[in-house]
C-alpha positions in Angstrom: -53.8 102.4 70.0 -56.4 104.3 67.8 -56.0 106.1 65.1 -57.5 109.3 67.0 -54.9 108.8 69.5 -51.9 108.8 66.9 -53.5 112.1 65.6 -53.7 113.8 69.2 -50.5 112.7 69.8 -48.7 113.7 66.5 -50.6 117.4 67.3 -49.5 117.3 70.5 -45.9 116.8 70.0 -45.5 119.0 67.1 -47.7 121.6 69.7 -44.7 121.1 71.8 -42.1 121.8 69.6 -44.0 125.2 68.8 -44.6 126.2 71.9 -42.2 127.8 74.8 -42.1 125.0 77.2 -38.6 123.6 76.0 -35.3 125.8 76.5 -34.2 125.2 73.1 -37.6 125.7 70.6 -37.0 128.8 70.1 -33.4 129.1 68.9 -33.7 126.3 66.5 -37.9 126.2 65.6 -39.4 129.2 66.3 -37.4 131.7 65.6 -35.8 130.3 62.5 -39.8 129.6 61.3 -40.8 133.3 62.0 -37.8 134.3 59.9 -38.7 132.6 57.2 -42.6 133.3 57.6 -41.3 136.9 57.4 -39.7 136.6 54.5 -42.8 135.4 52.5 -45.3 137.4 54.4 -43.1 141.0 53.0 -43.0 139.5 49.5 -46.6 139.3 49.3 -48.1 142.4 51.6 -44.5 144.9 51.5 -44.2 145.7 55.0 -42.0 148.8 56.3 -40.8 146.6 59.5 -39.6 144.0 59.4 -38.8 142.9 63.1 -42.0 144.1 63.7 -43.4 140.8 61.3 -41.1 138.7 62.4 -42.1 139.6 66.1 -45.4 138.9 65.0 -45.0 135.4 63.7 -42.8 134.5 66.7 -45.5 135.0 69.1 -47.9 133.4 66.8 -45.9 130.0 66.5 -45.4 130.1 70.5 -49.4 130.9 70.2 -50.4 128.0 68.0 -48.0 125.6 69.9 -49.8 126.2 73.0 -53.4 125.8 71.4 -52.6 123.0 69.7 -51.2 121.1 72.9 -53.9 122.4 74.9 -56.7 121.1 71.9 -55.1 117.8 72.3 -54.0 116.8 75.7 -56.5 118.8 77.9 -56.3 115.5 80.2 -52.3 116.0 80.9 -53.0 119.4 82.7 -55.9 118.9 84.4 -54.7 120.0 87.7 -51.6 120.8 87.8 -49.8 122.4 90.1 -47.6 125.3 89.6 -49.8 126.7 87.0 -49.2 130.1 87.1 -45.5 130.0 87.6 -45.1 128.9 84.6 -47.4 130.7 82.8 -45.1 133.5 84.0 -41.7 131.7 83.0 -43.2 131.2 79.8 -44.1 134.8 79.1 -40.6 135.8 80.7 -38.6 133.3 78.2 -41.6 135.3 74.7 -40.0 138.7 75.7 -36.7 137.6 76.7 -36.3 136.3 72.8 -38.1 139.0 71.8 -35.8 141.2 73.0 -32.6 139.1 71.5 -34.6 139.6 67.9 -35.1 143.4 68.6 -31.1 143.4 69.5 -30.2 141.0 66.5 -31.9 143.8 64.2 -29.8 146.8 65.7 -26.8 145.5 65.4 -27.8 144.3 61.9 -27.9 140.7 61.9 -31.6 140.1 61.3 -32.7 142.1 57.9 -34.9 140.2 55.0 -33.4 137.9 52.6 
């Protein structure tokens, strides 16, 4: 195996961990790396809402995972069935969680460090 290989690979996999094709990437990647994103991003730039970042950098990890599998394995989904179905569970599963953030604020649970 080449090296180029090893690289598309490695940004595949880590793509796929980012991205919203697995149940569980969100509970335990995602949304813990948008928290924390967050955090950093309103010590720098003070910003007056914070779900509203942390929103942000949750649909911008889903975001980059996608691109970054599709940059490096544009052969795997070269026509597949089905496409559109799960482009629509995908976006069902972004506001879904989105909506678990929105409700974890409310209640109080998600608030800056």
């Amino acid at each position: 195996m080449t090296i180029k290989k090893v690289v598309l690979r490695l940004v595949f996999f880590i793509g796929w961990l980012l991205s919203p094709l697995t149940f569980w990437n969100d509970a335990f990647v995602n949304i813990p790396l948008s928290y924390l994103c967050a955090n950093i991003f309103i010590r720098i730039w003070p910003m007056p809402n914070f779900l509203l970042t942390v929103l942000i950098f949750y649909w911008l990890s889903n975001g980059l995972g996608l691109l970054m599998m599709y940059a490096s394995g544009k052969d795997l989904l070269e026509g597949k069935r089905g496409a559109l179905r799960e482009i629509s569970l995908l976006l069902i599963t972004l506001v879904s969680y989105s909506l678990i953030l929105v409700l974890l604020q409310r209640i109080g649970v998600l608030k800056p460090i």
